[in-house]
C-alpha positions as CSV (number, residue, x, y, z in Angstrom):
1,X,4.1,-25.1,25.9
2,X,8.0,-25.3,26.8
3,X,8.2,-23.1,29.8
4,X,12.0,-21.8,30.6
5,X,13.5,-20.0,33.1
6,X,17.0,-18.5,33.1
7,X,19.3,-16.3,34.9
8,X,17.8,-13.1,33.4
9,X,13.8,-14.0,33.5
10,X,11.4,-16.0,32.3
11,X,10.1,-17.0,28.7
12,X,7.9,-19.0,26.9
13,X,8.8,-21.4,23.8
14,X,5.2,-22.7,21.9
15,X,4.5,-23.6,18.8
16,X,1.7,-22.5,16.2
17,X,1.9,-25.5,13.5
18,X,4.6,-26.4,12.7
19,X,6.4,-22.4,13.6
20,X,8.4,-22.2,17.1
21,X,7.0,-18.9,19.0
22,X,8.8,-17.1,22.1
23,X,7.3,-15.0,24.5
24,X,9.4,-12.8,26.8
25,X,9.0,-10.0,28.8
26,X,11.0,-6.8,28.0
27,X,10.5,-2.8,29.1
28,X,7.3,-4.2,31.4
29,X,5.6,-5.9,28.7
30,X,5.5,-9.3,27.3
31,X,6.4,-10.0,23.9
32,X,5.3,-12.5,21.1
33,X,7.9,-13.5,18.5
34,X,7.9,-15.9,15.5
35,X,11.1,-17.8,15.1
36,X,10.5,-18.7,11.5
37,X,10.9,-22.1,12.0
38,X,9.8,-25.7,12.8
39,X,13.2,-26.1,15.1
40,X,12.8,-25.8,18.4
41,X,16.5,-25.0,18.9
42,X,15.9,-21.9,16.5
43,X,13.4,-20.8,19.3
44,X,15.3,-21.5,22.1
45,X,18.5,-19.2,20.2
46,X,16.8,-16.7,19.6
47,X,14.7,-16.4,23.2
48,X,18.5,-16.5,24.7
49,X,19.3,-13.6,22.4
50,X,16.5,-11.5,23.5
51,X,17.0,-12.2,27.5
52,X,21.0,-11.1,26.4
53,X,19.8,-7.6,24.9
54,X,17.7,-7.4,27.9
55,X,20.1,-8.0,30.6
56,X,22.7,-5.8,28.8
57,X,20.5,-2.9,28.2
58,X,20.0,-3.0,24.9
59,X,16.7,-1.9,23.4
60,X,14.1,-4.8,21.8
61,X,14.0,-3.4,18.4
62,X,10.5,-4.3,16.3
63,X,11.5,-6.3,13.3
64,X,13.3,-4.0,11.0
65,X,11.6,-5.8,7.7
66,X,8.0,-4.7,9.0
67,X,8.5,-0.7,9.1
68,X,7.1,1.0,6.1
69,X,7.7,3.9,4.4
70,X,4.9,5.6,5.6
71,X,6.1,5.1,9.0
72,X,9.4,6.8,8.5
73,X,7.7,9.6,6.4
74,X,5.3,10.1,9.5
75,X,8.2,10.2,11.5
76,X,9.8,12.9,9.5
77,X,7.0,15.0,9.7
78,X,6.8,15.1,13.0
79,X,10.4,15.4,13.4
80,X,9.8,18.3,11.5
81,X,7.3,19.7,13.4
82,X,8.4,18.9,17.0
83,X,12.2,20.6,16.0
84,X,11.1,23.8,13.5
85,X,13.9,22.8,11.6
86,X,12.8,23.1,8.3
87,X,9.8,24.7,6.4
88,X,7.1,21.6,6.5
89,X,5.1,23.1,3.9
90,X,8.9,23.0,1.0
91,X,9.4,19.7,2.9
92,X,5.5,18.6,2.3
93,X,6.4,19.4,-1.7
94,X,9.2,17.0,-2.1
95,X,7.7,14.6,0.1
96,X,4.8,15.0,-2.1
97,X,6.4,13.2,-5.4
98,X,8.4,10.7,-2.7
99,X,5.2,9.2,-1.4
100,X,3.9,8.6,-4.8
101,X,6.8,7.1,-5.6
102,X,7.7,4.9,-2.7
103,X,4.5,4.5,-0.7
104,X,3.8,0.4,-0.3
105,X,7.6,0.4,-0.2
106,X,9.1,-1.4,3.2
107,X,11.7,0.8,4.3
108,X,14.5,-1.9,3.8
109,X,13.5,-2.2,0.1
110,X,13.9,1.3,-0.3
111,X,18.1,0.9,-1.8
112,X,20.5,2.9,-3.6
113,X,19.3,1.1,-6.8
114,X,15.3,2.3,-6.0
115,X,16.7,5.3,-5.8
116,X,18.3,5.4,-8.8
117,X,14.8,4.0,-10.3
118,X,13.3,7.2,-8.8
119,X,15.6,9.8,-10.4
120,X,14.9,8.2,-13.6
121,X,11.3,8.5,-13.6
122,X,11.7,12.1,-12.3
123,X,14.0,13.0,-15.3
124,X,11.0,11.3,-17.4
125,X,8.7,13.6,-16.0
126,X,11.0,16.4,-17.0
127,X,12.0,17.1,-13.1
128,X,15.7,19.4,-13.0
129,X,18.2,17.3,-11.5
130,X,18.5,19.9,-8.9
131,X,15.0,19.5,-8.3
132,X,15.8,15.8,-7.6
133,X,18.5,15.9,-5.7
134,X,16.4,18.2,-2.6
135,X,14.2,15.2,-2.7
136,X,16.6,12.9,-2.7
137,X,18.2,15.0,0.6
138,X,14.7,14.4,2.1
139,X,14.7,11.4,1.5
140,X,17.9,10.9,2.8
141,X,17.3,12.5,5.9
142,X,14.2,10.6,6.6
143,X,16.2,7.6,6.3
144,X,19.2,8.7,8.6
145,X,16.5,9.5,11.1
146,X,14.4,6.2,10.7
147,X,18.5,4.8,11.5
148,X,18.5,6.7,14.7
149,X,15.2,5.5,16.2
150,X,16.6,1.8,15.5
151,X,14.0,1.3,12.5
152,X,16.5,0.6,9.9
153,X,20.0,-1.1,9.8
154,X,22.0,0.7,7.8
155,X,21.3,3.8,6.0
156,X,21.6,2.8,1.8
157,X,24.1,5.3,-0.1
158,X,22.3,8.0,-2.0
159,X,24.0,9.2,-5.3
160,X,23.2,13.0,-6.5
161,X,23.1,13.8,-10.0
162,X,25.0,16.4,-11.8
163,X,23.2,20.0,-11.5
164,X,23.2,22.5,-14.0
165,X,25.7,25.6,-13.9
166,X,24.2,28.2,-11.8
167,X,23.2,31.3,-14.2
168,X,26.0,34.2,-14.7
169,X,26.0,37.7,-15.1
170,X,23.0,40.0,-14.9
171,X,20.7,41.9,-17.4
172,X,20.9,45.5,-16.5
């Protein structure tokens, strides 16, 4: 082990293999991070980039290309239930064809061009464009929410598709 101290704490550089690890402490608790590589610099970058988010406040975010789906769709749920915002039992129906679709999905994976994917497979099922575009809002809201608790990056642009005319007049 490569012990280091610097001006905001201590850490740890070791190595598993041939694969640089750093452990650091952050929010009372120690954590364990791969650097993905055999270069010890690597480490040693990215332990000085965690003591900096540290000692300027910012939060230690998990690594963004390990949430799933599932977690943000958890998250929305309970977003959901903690808030009364929306009926979760309208919001449980279009999350219901969403999860088929998208569950084993990471969430960074989950792109404007997935989503296109899914609209097509819901017009294959015979699924009103209307009909696809509330899910779609779900699913767009879930993401926008998994943004604000710092579990994605950037929010991917959801098209809509083209409704239908609402009906006119009345049968009297």
């Amino acid at each position: 082990k490569v012990k280091t101290r610097g001006r905001y704490g201590d850490g740890t550089l070791y190595q598993r293999g041939r694969t640089w690890w750093i452990k650091y402490r952050a929010s009372g608790r120690w954590h364990f991070e791969s650097s993905g590589s055999a270069d010890k610099d690597v480490a040693r970058s990215l332990l000085d980039t965690r003591r900096g988010q540290r000692a300027s406040g910012l939060p230690v975010l998990p690594r963004l290309d390990r949430v799933t789906y599932a977690d943000a769709a958890a998250a929305l749920r309970t977003h959901y239930n903690v808030t009364g915002s929306r009926n979760l039992a309208e919001a449980e129906l279009r999350l219901a064809h969403l999860d088929q679709f998208f569950s084993g999905y990471r969430l960074v994976a989950v792109t404007t061009a997935s989503c296109e994917v899914y609209a097509g497979k819901r017009q294959g099922e015979g699924a009103a464009n209307g009909t696809i575009n509330r899910e779609l809002a779900v699913l767009g809201r879930m993401l926008r929410l998994a943004h604000e608790h710092d579990l994605l990056a950037r929010v991917p642009k959801i098209r809509r598709l083209t409704e239908a005319a609402p009906r006119a007049g009345f049968v009297e």
